[in-house]
C-alpha positions, 0 to 999 in steps of 0.5 A: 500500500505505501509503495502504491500511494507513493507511485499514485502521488508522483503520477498525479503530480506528473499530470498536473505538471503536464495540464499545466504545460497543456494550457499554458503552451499555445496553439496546441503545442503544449499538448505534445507532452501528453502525446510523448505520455501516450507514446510511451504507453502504447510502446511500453504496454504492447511490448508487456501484452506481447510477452504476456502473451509469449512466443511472438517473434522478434521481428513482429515484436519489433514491429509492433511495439514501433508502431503503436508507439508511433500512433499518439505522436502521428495523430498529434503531428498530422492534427497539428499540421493539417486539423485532422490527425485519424490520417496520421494515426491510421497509416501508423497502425495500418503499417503496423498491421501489415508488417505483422501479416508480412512476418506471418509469410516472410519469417513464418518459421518463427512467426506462427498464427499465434503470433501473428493473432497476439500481435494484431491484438497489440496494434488494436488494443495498444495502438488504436486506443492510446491514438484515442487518447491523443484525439482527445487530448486534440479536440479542435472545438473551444478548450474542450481538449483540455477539459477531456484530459481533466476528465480522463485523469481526475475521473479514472483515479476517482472511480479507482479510489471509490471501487477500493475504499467502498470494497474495503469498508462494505466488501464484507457485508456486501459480498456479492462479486462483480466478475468472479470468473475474472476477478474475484476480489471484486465486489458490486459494492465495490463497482457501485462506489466507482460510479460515485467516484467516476462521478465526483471525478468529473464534477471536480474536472468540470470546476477545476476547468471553470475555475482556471477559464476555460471555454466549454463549448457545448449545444448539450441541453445540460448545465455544465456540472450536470453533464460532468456528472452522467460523462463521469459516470460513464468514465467510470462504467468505460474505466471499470470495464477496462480493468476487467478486460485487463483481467480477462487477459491477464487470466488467459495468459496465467499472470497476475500482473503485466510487469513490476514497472510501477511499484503497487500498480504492476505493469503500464497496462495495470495503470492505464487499463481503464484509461485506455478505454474511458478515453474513448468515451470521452472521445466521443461525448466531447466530439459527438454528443457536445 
């Protein structure tokens, strides 16, 4: 637990630094920060999927690992250039999977169906979702870009720490499982206290952006805090439903977490599990629904 609070301090404190260059650096320019963030992600995470998953060869590992790194900083470098970044990060992950079909023919000796199926997974799961969070770090309308990573990184950690010390307090008593073929330290209650979480998450995304002057631009029929309050449920429901797909996958490769890198956390996956995922409703809230 100390090792775990030490490393979710220095995180949030390396968000807060990486807001702050965010709205502080114009033009978009600022954003770039958490584009290298999600850079690191996308290449750390599917180099821990791929060895969790093992017997992937070196050749479709390498090609891999670079191109999901690629994807955020692709997005962000077309976005930057041209107001459309899904160009960018397209022809990233499009390369991607074809080097790993080229592979599959060219080195099949070492690069079997296995392999090949692991390693499309990665570019989906690594690649594509880490090129959402940069299009929501990028969203063009008003400043809502910088109210998306206020959401991503203020009602993820909430909804965590609601699920946690809801389990803990009322796990006992209220026993019924979540998902006990996937993770059976996880309770209802436990999932009911990361909905309040993810919740209160957005509330204080929403104030925190109103309080240092930033322009929601929005056609939704709801006041501002309301529409923080059902986006950061949702958050949460995209959040937790990240962390159990992690387990699904953690489970089927016989491991309990994806590396040791972050001490209390596990791997990089471990971390940004449900982040992956909720950023892409935050994607879309911002960009479709507002």
């Amino acid at each position: 637990m100390k090792n775990r609070v030490i490393t979710s301090t220095v995180y949030m404190l390396a968000v807060a630094a990486l807001c702050a260059a965010k709205w502080l650096i114009p033009d978009g320019w600022g954003a770039l920060l958490f584009d290298a963030l999600f850079c690191a992600v996308a290449a750390i995470g599917s180099f821990e999927i791929l060895r969790a998953f093992g017997g992937v060869s070196v050749a479709q590992r390498t090609v891999t690992v670079t191109f999901c790194a690629l994807s955020a900083p692709m997005y962000a470098l077309t976005a930057l250039l041209t107001g459309s970044g899904w160009t960018g990060a397209a022809v990233a992950l499009g390369l991607g999977l074809a080097g790993v079909f080229v592979c599959f023919v060219a080195d099949h000796a070492r690069s079997d169906m296995n392999g090949t199926l692991h390693s499309a997974f990665a570019v989906v799961y690594a690649g594509l979702l880490t090129a959402v969070l940069a299009a929501a770090n990028h969203l063009p309308y008003g400043d809502n870009s910088m109210l998306a990573v206020l959401f991503l990184f203020l009602s993820v950690p909430f909804s965590d720490a609601g699920a946690f010390l809801l389990g803990v307090a009322l796990g006992k008593k209220l026993p019924a499982k979540l998902a006990p073929a996937i993770s059976p330290n996880k309770t209802l209650i436990g999932a009911a206290g990361g909905l309040v979480g993810g919740m209160a998450g957005g509330v204080a995304a929403y104030y925190i952006f109103v309080a240092i002057g930033g322009s929601f631009a929005s056609s939704s029929p709801l006041p501002g805090w309301a529409f923080a309050l059902v986006l950061g449920l949702a958050v949460s429901v995209a959040a937790q439903f990240g962390d159990l797909f992690e387990s699904a996958v953690k489970r089927s490769c016989g491991i309990k977490d994806m590396g040791n890198l972050l001490p209390g956390h596990g791997g990089v996956m471990d971390r940004f599990d449900g982040t992956l995922f909720a950023g892409a409703v935050v994607f879309l809230a911002l960009t479709f629904v507002v």
